[in-house]
N, C-alpha and C positions, 0 to 999 in steps of 0.2 A: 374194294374201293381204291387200294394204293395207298401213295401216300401223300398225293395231293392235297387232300383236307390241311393234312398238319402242316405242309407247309408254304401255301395260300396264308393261312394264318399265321405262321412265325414269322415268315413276311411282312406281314401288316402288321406286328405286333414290334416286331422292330424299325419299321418304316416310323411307326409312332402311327401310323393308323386305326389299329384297333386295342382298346386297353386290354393289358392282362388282368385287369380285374374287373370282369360283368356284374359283379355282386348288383344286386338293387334296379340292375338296368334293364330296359323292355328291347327285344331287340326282335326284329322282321329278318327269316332268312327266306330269299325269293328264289325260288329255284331248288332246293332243298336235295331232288334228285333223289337216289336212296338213303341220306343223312346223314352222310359224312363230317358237313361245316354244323350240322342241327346239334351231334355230340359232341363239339368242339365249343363252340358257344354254348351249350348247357356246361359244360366243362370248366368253363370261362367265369362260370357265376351267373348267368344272364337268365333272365325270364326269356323264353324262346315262342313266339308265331312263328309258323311258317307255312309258304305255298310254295306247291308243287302241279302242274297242268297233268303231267304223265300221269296216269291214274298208276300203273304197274311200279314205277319208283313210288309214288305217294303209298303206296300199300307196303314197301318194301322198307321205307321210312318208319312207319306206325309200327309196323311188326317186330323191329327191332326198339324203339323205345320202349315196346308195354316187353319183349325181352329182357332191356336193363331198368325196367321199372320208374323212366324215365316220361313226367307230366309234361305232355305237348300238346299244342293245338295247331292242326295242321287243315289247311285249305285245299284243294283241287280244282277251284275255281281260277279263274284265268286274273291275272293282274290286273287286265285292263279292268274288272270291273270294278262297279264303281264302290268304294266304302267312305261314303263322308265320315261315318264313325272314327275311321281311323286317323284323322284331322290332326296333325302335331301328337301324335298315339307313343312313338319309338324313340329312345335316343342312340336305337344304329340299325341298321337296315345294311342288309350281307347282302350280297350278290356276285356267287362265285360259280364262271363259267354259264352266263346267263344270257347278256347284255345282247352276246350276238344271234341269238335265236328269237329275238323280240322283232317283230315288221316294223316297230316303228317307237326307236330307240330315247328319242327325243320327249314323246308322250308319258313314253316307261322311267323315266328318269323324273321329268315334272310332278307323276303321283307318287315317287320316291320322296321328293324334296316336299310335296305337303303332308306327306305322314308321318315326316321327320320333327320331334320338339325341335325350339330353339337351341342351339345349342350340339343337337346333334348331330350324327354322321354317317354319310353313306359310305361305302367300300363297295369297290365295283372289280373284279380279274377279270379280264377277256381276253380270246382269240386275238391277235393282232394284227395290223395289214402293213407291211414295210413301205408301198409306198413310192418303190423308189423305180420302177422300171418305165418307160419310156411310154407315157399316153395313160398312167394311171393316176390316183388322186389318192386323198388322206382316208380314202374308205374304203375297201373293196366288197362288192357286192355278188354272191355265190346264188341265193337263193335256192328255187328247187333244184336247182342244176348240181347240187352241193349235198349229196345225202348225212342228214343228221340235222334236219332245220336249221339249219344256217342261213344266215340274210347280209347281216352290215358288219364286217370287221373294220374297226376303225384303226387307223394310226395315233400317235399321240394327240398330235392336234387335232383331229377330232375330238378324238371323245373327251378333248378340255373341253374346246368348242361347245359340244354336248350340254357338258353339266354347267357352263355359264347361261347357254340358253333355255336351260330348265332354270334358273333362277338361285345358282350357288355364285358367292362373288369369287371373281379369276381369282383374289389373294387368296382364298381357300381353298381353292382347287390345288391338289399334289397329284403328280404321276409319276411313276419309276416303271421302268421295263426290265422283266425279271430274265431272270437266267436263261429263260427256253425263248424268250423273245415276246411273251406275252404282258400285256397291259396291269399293272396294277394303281387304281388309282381313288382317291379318301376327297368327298366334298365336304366342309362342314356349313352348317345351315345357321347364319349368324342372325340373322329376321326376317321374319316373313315379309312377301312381297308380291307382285303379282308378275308372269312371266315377261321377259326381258322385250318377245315381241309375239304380238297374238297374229297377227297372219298368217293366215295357212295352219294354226294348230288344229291338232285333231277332232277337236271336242270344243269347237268355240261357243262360249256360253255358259260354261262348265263350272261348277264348284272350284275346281283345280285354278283356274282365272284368280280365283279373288283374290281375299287376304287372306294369306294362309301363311 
């Protein structure tokens, strides 16, 4: 694994992003991969869900928890679908090294913020796009042309942009750019509300719309 888990997470934990102390707390890690961040946050205190699409990581994840004997419930079901159940479920939802292999990052962030309590918090690390060369924009887009599912790397201002239009307000939105140049950034979900603007969402009609 490296040692990216631990330090994704001392990052956040010194950003003032994620608490060192999960005790008590339900927390969603998206993306899980072979569970790196899954034993860091059990580590942490937390009650841990988590999904994983890759079925070969998602096997590689389980394997090693019932190894350290460690209680999880772990998904391979894709994010997008749908779980009303999970309605204000988390008070922190992980997602590390996730964000840019989602088609359609905006939607992925919207069912982040309704599975979120009041109160809670998402953490997002990503790939990052600089941005800065001549005819490009706050996003860079790789797609299949880009082996590793990669789709949308954003810049800073995007992925604020993002998480305000998934319905986080801009004063709780934080981003800092880490040492290697990639994104790290903590929304917290102060009240439920309905997205900022429904045109064009993915799923108009949707649960996710309401009040959540």
């Amino acid at each position: 694994m490296g040692p990216r888990h631990i330090e994704i997470g001392t990052e956040s934990i010194e950003r003032g992003f994620l608490p060192m102390d999960l005790s008590g707390q339900r927390v969603l890690d998206i993306g899980c991969w072979s569970g790196g961040d899954l034993l860091l946050l059990r580590g942490l205190g937390a009650e841990v869900e988590a999904i994983e699409e890759h079925r070969r990581s998602a096997d590689s994840a389980r394997a090693l928890c019932e190894l350290l004997e460690i209680p999880t419930t772990l998904s391979t079901a894709s994010v997008y679908t749908d779980r009303p159940e999970w309605k204000r479920r988390f008070d922190v939802i992980y997602c590390s090294g996730v964000i840019y292999h989602v088609t359609d990052p905006v939607l992925f962030l919207r069912i982040c913020f309704a599975y979120l309590k009041v109160g809670g918090r998402l953490i997002v690390e990503t790939k990052a796009h600089a941005g800065t060369a001549v005819g490009t924009g706050p996003c860079g887009d790789s797609g299949t042309l880009e082996k590793g599912w990669n789709w949308f790397a954003p810049n800073g201002e995007a992925l604020g942009r993002w998480l305000t239009d998934a319905g986080f307000e801009q004063k709780q939105v934080h981003l800092y750019q880490r040492f290697n140049g990639r994104l790290l950034a903590c929304g917290v979900k102060t009240k439920t509300g309905p997205m900022v603007e429904t045109a064009g969402f993915s799923r108009p009609g949707s649960w996710l719309e309401g009040d959540v």
